[in-house]
C-alpha positions as CSV (number, residue, x, y, z in Angstrom):
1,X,-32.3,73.7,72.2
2,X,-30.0,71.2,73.3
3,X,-32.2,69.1,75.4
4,X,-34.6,68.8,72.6
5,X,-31.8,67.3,70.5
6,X,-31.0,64.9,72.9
7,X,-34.5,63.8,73.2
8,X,-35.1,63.7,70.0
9,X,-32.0,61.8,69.4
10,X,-32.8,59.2,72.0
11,X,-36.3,58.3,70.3
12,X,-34.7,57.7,66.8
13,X,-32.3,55.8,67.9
14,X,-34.5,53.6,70.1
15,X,-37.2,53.3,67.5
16,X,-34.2,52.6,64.7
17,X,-33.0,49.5,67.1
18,X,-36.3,48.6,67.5
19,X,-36.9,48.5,63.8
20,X,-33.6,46.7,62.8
21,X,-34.3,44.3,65.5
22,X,-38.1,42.6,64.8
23,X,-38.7,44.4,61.2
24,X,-35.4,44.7,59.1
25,X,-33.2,41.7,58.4
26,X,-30.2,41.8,59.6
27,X,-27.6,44.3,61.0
28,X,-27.8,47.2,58.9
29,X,-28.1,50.6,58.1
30,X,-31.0,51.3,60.8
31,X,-29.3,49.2,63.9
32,X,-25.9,51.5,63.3
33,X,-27.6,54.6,62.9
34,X,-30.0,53.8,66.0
35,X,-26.9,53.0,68.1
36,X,-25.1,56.2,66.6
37,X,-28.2,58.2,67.6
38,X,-27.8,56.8,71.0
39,X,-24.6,57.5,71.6
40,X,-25.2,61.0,70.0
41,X,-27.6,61.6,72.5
42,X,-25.3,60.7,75.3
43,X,-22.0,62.7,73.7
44,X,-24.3,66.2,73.5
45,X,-25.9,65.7,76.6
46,X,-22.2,65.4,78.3
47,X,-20.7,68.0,76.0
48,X,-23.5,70.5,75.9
49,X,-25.7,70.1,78.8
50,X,-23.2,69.3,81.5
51,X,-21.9,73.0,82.1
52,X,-25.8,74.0,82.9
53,X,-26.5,70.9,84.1
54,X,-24.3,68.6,85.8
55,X,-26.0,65.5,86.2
56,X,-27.3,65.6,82.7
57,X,-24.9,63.4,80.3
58,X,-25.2,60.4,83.2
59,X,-29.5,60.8,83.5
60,X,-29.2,60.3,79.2
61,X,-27.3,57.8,79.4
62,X,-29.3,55.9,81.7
63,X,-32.6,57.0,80.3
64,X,-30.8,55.6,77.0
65,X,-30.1,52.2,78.6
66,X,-33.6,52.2,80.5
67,X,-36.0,53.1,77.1
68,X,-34.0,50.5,75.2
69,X,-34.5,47.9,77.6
70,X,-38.0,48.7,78.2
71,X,-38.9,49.5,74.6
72,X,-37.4,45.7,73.4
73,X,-39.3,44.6,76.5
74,X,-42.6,46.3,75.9
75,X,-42.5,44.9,72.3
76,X,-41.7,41.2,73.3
77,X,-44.5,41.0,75.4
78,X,-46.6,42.6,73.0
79,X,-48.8,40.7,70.5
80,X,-46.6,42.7,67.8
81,X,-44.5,40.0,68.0
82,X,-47.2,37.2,67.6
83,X,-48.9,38.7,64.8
84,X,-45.2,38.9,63.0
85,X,-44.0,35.3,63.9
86,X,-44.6,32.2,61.6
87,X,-46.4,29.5,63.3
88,X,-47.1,27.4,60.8
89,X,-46.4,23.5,61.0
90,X,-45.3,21.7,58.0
91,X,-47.3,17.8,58.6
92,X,-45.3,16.7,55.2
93,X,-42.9,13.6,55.7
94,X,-40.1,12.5,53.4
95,X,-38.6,9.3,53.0
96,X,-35.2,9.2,52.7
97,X,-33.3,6.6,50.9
98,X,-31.8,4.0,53.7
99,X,-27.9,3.5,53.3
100,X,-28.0,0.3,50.8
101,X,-30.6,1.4,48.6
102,X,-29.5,2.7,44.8
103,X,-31.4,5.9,43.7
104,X,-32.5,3.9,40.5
105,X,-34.5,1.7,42.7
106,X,-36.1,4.6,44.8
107,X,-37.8,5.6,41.2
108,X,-38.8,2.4,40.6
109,X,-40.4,2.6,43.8
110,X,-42.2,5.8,43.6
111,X,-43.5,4.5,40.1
112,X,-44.9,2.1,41.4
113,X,-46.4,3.8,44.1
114,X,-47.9,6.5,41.2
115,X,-49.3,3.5,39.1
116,X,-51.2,2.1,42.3
């Protein structure tokens, strides 16, 4: 029962990073509770698993810093990321007053420019 918590626990919390990382804005509700269900995962496995199994709390915790790693990995090098990223380019130019010109004359100018 345990080790199906822990599993489970390890998944959320990986795909919760993962999601607050290239999806949500910001750091928020899903990046604490994916590192609180990683950490989760680790505390059970060292507080329930450890008399049965001895070695379990320290192969969670590296399996927790493994699928993290690889899962940010897998998703940077994945054309996720491309079809999510703005590549637009912006061929626009504007013209900035220099440092003696008034602002009265720059509309002026532009008027000008329209009536041409």
């Amino acid at each position: 029962m345990y080790i199906a918590i822990v599993v489970l626990l390890l998944v959320f919390g990986v795909l919760l990073l993962l999601a607050e990382m290239f999806l949500l804005p910001g750091f928020g509700i899903a990046g604490i509770s994916g590192f609180g269900c990683l950490i989760g995962s680790v505390v059970v496995a060292y507080l329930k698993l450890t008399p049965c199994y001895p070695w379990a709390g320290h192969v969670t915790l590296a399996a927790a810093l493994v699928l993290t790693g690889l899962a940010i990995y897998a998703f940077l090098r994945g054309r996720a990321i491309d079809k999510m990223a703005l590549d637009a380019q912006i061929d626009s130019k504007v013209e900035l007053a220099e440092p003696g010109k008034k602002i009265n004359n720059l509309k002026k100018e532009a008027e000008a420019e329209e009536k041409k």
